[in-house]
Backbone and ligand atoms as CSV (ligand in chain L), in Angstrom:
chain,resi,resn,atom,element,x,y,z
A,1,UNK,N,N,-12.752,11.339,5.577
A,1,UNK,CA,C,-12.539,10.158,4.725
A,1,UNK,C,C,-12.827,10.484,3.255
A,2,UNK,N,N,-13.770,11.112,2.647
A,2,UNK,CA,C,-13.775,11.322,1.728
A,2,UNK,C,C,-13.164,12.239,0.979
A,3,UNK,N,N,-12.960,13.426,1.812
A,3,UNK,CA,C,-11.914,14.766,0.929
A,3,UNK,C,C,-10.702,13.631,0.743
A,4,UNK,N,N,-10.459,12.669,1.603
A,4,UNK,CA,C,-8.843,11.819,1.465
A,4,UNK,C,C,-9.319,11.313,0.227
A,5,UNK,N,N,-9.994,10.356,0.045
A,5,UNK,CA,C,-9.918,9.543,-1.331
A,5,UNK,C,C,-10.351,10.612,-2.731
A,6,UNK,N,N,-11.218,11.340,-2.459
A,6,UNK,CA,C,-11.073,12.555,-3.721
A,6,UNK,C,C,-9.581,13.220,-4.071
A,7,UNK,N,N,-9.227,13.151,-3.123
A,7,UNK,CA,C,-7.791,13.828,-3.339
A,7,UNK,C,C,-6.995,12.942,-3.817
A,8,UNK,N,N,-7.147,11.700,-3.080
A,8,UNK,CA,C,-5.744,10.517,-4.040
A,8,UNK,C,C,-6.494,10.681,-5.809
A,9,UNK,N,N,-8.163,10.503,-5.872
A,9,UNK,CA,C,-8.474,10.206,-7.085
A,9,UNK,C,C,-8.260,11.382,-7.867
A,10,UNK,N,N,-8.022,12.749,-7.998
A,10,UNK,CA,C,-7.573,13.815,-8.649
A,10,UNK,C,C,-6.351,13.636,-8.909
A,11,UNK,N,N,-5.614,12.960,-7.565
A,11,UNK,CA,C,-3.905,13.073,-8.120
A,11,UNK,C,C,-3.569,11.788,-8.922
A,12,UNK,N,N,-4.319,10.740,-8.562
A,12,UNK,CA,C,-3.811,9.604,-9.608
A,12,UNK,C,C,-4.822,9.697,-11.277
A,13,UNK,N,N,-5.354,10.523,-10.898
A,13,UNK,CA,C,-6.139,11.135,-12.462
A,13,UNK,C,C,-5.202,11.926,-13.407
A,14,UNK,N,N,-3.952,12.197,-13.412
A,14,UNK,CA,C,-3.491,12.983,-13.474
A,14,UNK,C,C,-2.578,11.926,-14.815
A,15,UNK,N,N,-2.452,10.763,-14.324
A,15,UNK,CA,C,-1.571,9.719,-14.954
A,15,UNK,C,C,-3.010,9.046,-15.903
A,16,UNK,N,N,-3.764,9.287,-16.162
A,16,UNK,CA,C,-4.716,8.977,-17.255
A,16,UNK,C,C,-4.136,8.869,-18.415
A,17,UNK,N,N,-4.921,7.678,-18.963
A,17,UNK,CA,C,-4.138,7.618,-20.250
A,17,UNK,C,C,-5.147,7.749,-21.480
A,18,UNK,N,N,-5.659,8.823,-21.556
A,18,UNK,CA,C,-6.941,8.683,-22.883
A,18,UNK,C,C,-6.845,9.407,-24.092
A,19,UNK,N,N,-5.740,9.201,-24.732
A,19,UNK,CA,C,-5.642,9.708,-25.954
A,19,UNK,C,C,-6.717,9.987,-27.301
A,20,UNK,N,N,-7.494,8.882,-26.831
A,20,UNK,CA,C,-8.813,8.975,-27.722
A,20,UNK,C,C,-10.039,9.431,-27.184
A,21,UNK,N,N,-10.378,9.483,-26.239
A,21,UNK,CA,C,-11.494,10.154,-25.838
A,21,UNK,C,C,-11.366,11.115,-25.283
A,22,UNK,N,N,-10.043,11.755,-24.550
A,22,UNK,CA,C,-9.534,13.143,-23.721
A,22,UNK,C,C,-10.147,12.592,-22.707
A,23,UNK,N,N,-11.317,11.788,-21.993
A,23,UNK,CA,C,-11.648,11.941,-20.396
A,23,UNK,C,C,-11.226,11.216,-20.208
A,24,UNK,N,N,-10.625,11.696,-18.978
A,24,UNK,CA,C,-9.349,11.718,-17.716
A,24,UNK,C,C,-10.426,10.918,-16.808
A,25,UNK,N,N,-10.473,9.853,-15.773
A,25,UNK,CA,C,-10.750,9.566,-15.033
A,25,UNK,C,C,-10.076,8.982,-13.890
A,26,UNK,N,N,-9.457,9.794,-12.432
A,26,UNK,CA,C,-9.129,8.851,-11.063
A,26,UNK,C,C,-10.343,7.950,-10.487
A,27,UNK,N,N,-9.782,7.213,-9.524
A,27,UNK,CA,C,-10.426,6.569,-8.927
A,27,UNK,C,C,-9.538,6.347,-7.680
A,28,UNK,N,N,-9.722,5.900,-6.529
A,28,UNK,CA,C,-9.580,5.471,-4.957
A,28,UNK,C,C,-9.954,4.911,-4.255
A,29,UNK,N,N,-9.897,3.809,-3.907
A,29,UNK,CA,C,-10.779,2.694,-3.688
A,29,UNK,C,C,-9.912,2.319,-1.942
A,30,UNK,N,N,-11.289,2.118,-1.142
A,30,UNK,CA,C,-10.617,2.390,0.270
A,30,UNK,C,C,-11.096,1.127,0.755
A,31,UNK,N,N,-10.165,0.172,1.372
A,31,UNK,CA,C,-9.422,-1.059,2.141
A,31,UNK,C,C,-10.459,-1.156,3.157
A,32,UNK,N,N,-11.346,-2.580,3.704
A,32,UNK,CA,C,-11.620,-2.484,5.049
A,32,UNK,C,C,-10.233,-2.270,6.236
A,33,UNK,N,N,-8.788,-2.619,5.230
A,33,UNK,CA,C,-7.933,-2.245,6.496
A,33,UNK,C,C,-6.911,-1.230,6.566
A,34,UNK,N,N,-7.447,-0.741,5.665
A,34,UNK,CA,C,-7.768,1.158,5.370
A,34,UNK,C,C,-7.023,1.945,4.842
A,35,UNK,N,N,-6.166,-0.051,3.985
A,35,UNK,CA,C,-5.291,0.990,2.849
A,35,UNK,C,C,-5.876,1.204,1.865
A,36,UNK,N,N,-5.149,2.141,0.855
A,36,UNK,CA,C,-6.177,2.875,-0.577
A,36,UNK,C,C,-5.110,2.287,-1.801
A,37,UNK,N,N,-6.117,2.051,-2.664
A,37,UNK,CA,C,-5.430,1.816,-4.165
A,37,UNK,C,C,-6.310,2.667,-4.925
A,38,UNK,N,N,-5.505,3.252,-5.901
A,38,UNK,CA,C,-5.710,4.051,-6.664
A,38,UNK,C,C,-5.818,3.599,-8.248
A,39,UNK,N,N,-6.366,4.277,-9.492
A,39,UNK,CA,C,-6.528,3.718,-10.656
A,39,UNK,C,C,-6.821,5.018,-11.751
A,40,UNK,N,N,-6.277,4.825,-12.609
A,40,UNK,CA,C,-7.057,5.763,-14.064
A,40,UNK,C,C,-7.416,4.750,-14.887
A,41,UNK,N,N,-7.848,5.140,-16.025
A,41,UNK,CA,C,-8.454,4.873,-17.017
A,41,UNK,C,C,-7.239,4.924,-18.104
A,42,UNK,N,N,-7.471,3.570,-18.880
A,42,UNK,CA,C,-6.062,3.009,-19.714
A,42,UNK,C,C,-6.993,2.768,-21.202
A,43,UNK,N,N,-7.090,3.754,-22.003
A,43,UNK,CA,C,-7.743,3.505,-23.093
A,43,UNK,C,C,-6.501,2.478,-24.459
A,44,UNK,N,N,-6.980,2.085,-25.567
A,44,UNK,CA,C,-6.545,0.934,-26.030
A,44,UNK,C,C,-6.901,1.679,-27.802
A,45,UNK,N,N,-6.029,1.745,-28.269
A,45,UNK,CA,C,-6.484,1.504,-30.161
A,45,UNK,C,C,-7.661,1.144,-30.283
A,46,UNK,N,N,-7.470,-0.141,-29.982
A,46,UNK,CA,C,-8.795,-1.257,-30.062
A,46,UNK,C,C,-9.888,-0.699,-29.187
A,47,UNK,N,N,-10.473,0.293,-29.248
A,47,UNK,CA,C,-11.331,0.963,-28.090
A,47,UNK,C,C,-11.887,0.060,-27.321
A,48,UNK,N,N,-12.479,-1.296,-27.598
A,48,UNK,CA,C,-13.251,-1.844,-26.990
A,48,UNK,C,C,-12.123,-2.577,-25.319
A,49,UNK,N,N,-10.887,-2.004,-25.854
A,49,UNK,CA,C,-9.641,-2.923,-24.413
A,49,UNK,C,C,-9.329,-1.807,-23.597
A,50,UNK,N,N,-10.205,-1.201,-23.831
A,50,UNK,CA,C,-10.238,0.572,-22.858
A,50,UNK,C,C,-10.720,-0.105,-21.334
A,51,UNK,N,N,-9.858,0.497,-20.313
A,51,UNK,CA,C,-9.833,0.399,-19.216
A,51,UNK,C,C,-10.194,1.258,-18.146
A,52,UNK,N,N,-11.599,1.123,-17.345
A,52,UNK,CA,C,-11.964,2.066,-16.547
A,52,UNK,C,C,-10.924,2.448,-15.845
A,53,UNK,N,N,-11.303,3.693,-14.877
A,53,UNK,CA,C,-10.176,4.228,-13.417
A,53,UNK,C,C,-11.121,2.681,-12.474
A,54,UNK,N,N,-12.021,2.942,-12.501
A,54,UNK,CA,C,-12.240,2.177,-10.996
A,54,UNK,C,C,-12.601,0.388,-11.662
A,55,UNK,N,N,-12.062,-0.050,-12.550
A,55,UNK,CA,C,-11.751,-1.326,-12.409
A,55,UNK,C,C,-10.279,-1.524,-12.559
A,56,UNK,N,N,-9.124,-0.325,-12.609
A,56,UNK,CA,C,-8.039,-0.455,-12.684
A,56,UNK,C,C,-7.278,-0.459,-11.185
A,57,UNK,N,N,-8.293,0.510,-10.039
A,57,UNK,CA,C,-8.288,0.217,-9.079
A,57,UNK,C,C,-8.818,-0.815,-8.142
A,58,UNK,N,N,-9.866,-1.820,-8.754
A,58,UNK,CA,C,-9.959,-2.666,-7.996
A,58,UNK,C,C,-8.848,-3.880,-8.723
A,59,UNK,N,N,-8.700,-3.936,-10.208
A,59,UNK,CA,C,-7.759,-5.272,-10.084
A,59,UNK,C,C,-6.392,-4.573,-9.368
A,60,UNK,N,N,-5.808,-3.600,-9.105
A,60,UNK,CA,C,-4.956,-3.663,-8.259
A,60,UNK,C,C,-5.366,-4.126,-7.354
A,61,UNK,N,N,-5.926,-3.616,-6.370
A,61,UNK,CA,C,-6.418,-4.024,-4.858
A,61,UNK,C,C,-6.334,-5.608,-4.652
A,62,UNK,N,N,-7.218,-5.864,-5.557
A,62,UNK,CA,C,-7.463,-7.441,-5.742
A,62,UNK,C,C,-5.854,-8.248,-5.815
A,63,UNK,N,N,-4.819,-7.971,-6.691
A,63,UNK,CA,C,-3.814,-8.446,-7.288
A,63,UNK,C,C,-3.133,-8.333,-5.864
A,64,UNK,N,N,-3.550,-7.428,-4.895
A,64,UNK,CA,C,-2.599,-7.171,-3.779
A,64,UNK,C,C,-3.435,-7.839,-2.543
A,65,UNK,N,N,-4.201,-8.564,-2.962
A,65,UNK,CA,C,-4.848,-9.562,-1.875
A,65,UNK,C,C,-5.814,-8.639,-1.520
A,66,UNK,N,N,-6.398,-7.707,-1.941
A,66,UNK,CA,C,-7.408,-6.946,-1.044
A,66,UNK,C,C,-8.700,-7.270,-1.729
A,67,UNK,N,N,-9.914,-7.802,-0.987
A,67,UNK,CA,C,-10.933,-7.954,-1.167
A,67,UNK,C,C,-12.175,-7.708,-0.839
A,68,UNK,N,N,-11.797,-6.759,0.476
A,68,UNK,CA,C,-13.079,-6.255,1.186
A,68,UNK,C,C,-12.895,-4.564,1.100
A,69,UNK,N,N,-13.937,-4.128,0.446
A,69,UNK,CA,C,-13.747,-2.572,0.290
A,69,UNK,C,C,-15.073,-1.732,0.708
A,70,UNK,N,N,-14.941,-0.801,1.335
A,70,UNK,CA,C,-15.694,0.224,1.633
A,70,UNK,C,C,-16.289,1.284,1.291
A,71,UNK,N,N,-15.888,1.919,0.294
A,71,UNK,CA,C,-15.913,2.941,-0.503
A,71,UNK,C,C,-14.701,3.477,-1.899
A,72,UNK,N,N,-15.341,3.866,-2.627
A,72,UNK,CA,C,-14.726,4.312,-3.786
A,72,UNK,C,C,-14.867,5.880,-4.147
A,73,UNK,N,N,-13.894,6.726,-4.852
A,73,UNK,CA,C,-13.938,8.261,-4.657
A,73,UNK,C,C,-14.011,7.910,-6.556
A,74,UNK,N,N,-14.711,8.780,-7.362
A,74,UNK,CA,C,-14.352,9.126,-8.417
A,74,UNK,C,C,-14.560,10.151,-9.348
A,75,UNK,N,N,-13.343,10.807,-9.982
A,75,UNK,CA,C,-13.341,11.965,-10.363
A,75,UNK,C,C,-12.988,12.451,-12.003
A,76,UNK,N,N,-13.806,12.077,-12.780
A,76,UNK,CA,C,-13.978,12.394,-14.247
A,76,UNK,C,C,-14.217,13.482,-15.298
A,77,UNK,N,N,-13.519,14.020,-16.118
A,77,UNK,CA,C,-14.357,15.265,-16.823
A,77,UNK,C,C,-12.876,15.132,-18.270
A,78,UNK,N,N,-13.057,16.123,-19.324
A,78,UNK,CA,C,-12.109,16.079,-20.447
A,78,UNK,C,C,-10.760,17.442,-20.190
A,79,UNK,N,N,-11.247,18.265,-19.851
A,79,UNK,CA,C,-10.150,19.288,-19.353
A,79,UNK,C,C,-9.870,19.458,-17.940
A,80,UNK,N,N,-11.134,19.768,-17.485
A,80,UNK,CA,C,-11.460,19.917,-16.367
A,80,UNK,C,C,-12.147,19.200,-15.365
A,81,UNK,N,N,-12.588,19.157,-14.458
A,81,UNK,CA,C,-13.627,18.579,-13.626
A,81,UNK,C,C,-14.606,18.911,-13.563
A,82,UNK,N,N,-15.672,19.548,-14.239
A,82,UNK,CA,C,-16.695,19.897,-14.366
A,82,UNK,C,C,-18.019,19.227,-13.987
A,83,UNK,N,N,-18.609,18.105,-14.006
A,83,UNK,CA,C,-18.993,17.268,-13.633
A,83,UNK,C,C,-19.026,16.016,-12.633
A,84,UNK,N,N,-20.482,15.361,-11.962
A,84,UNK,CA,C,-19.749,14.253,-11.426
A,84,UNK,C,C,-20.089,13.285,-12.441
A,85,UNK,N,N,-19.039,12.421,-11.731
A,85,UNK,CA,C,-18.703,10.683,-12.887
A,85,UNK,C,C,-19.131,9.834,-12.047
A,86,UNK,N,N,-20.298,9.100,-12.580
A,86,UNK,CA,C,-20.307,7.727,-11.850
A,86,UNK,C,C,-20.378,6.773,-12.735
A,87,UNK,N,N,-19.710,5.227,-11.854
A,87,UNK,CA,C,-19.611,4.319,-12.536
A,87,UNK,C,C,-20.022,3.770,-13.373
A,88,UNK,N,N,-19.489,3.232,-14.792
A,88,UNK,CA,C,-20.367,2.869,-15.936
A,88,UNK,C,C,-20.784,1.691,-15.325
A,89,UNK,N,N,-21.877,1.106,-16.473
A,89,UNK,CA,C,-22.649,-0.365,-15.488
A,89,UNK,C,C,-21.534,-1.383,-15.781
A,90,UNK,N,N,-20.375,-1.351,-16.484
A,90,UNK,CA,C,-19.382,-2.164,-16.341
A,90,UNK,C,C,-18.623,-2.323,-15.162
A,91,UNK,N,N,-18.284,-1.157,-14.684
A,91,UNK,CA,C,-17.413,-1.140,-13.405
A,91,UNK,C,C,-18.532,-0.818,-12.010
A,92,UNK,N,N,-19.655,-0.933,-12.353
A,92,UNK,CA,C,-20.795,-1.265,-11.067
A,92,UNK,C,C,-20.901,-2.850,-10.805
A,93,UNK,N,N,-21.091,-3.765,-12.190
A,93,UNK,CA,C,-20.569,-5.017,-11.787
A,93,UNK,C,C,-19.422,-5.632,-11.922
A,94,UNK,N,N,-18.429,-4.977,-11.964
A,94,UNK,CA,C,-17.239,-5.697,-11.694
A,94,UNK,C,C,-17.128,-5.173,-9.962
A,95,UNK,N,N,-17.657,-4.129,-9.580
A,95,UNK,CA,C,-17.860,-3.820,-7.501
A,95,UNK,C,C,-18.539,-4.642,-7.348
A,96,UNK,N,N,-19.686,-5.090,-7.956
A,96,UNK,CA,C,-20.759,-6.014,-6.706
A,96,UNK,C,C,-19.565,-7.240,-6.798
A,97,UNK,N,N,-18.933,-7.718,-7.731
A,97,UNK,CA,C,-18.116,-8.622,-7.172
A,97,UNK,C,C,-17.802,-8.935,-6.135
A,98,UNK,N,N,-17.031,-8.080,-5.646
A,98,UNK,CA,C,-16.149,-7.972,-4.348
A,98,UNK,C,C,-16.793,-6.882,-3.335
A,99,UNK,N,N,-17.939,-6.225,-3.449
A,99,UNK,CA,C,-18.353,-5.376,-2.177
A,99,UNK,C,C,-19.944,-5.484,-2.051
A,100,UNK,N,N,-20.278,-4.958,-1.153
A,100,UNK,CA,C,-22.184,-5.469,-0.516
A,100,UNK,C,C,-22.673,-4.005,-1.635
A,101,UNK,N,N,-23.543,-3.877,-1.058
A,101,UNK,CA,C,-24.602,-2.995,-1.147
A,101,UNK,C,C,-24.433,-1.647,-0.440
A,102,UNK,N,N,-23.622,-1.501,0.603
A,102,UNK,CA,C,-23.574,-0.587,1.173
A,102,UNK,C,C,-22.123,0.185,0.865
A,103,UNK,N,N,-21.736,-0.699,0.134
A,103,UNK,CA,C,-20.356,0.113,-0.772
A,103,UNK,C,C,-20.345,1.834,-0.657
A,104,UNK,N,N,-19.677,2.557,-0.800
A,104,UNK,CA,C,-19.880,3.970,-0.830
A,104,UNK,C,C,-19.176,4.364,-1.889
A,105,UNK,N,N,-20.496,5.125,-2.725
A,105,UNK,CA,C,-19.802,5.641,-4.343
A,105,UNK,C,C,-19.602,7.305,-4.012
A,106,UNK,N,N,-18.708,7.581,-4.265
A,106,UNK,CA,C,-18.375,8.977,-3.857
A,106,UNK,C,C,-18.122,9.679,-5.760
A,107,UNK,N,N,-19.109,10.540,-5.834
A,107,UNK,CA,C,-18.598,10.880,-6.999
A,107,UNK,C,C,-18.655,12.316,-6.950
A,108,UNK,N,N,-17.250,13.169,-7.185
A,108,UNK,CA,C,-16.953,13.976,-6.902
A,108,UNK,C,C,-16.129,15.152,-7.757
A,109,UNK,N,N,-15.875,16.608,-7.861
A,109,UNK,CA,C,-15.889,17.654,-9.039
A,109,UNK,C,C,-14.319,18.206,-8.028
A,110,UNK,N,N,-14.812,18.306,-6.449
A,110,UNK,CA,C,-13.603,18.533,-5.823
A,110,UNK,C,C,-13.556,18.289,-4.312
A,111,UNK,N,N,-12.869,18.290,-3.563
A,111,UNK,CA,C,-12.679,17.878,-2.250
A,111,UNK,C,C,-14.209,18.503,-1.828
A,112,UNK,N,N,-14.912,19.837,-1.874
A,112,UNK,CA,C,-15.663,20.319,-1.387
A,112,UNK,C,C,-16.663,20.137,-2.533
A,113,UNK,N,N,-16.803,19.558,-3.304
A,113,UNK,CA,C,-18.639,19.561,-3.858
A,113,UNK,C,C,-18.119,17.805,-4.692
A,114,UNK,N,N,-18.884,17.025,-3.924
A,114,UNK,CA,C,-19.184,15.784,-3.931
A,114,UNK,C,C,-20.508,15.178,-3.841
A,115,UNK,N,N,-21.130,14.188,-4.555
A,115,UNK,CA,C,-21.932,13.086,-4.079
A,115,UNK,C,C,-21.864,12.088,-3.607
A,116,UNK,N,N,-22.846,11.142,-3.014
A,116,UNK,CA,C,-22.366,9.979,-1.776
A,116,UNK,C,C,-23.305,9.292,-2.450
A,117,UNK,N,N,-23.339,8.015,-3.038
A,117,UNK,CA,C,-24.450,7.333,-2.930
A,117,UNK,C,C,-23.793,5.978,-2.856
A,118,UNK,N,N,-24.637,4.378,-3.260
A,118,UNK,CA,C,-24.136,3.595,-2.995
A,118,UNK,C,C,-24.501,2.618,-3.592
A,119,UNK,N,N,-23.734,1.475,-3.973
A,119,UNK,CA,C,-23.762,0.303,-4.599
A,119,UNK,C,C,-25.168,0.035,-4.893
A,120,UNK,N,N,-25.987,-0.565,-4.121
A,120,UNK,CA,C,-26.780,-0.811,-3.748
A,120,UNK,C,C,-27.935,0.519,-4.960
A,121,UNK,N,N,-27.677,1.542,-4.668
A,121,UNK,CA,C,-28.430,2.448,-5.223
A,121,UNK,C,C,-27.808,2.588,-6.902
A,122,UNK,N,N,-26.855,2.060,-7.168
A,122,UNK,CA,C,-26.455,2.209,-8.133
A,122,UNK,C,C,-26.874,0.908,-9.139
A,123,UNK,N,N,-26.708,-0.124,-8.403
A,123,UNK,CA,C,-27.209,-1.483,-8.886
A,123,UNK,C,C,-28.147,-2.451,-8.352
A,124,UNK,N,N,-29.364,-1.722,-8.420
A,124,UNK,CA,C,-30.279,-2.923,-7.567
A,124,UNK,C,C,-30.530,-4.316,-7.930
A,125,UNK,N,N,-30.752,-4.543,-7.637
A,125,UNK,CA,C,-31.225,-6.134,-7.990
A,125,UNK,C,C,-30.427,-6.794,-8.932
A,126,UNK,N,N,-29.194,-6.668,-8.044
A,126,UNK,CA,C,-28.060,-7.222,-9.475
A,126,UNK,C,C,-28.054,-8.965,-9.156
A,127,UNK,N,N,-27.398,-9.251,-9.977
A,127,UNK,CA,C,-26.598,-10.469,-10.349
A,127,UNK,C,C,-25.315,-10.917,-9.618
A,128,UNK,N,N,-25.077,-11.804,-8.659
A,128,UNK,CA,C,-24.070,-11.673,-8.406
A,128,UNK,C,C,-23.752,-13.184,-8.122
A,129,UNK,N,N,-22.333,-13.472,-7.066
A,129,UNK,CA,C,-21.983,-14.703,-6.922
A,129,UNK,C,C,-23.296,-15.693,-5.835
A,130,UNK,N,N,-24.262,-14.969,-5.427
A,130,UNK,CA,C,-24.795,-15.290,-4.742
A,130,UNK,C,C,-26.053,-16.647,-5.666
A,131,UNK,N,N,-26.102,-15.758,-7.052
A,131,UNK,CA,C,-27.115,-16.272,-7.762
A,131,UNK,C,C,-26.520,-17.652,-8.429
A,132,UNK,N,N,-25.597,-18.125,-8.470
A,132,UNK,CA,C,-24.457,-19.299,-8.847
A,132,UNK,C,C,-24.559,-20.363,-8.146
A,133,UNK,N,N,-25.112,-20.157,-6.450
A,133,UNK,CA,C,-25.191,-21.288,-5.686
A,133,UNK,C,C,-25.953,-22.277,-5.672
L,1,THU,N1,N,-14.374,5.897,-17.896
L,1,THU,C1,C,-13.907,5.542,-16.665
L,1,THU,O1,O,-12.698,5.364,-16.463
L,1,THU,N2,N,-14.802,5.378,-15.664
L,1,THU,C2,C,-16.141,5.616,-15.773
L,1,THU,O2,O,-16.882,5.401,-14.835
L,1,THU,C3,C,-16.690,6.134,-17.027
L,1,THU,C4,C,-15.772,6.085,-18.195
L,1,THU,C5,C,-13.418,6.077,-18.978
L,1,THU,C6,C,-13.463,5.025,-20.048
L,1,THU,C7,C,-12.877,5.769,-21.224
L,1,THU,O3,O,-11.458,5.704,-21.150
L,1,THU,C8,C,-13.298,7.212,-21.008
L,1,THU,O4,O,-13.656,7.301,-19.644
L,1,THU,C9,C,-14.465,7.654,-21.858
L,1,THU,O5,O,-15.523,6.762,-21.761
């Protein structure tokens, strides 16, 4: 499961659009019904209308009725892949939105050298729709 979504997120990294910052970021975001949407990063003039990979993959998902997700693959660096990328705290709460705690953040350099961690570990004690009621 995970070499799969590292691999969609390298190949849809590929269509990045970051003219101003050079980093390239995929993303892959996997379906409880186990289809995948994919996302890059859509940077803007206006830097501040710059668009993560993995909130470009969840408003797809979302736009396509999908709301329950399992895990996310993501794969970031400026030439290369050199590094892992994990989610800025923007696109950690735009996930608790729509996924628990046990979300799976996969952040990854290549099919074979990856990290696993998870929502939950990424955002504790967040804020969410729960706190609204
Ligand atoms: N970026 C992402 O797409 N995801 C992240 O988790 C970190 C940052 C993008 C935003 C911007 O286009 C570029 O990387 C540099 O910050």
């Amino acid at each position: 499961m995970e070499e799969e979504l590292i691999e969609r997120a390298l190949q849809v990294r590929k269509n990045a659009y970051a003219p101003y910052s050079g980093f390239r970021v995929g993303a892959a975001l996997l379906c409880a019904d186990g289809s995948v949407y994919t996302g890059c990063n859509v940077e803007s003039a206006a830097y501040a209308a710059c668009c993560c990979a993995e909130r470009t993959a969840v408003s797809k998902a979302v736009s396509e009725g999908r709301r329950s997700f399992l895990a996310i693959a993501i794969v970031g660096g400026k030439e290369q892949v050199k590094d892992y990328c994990f989610p800025c705290g923007v696109c950690r709460q735009v996930l608790r939105e729509f996924c628990p705690d046990t979300l799976q953040v996969i952040a990854a350099i290549s099919c074979e050298d990856y990290r696993v961690t998870t929502l939950g570990a990424l955002l504790p004690e967040s804020f969410s729709a729960a706190d609204l009621q």
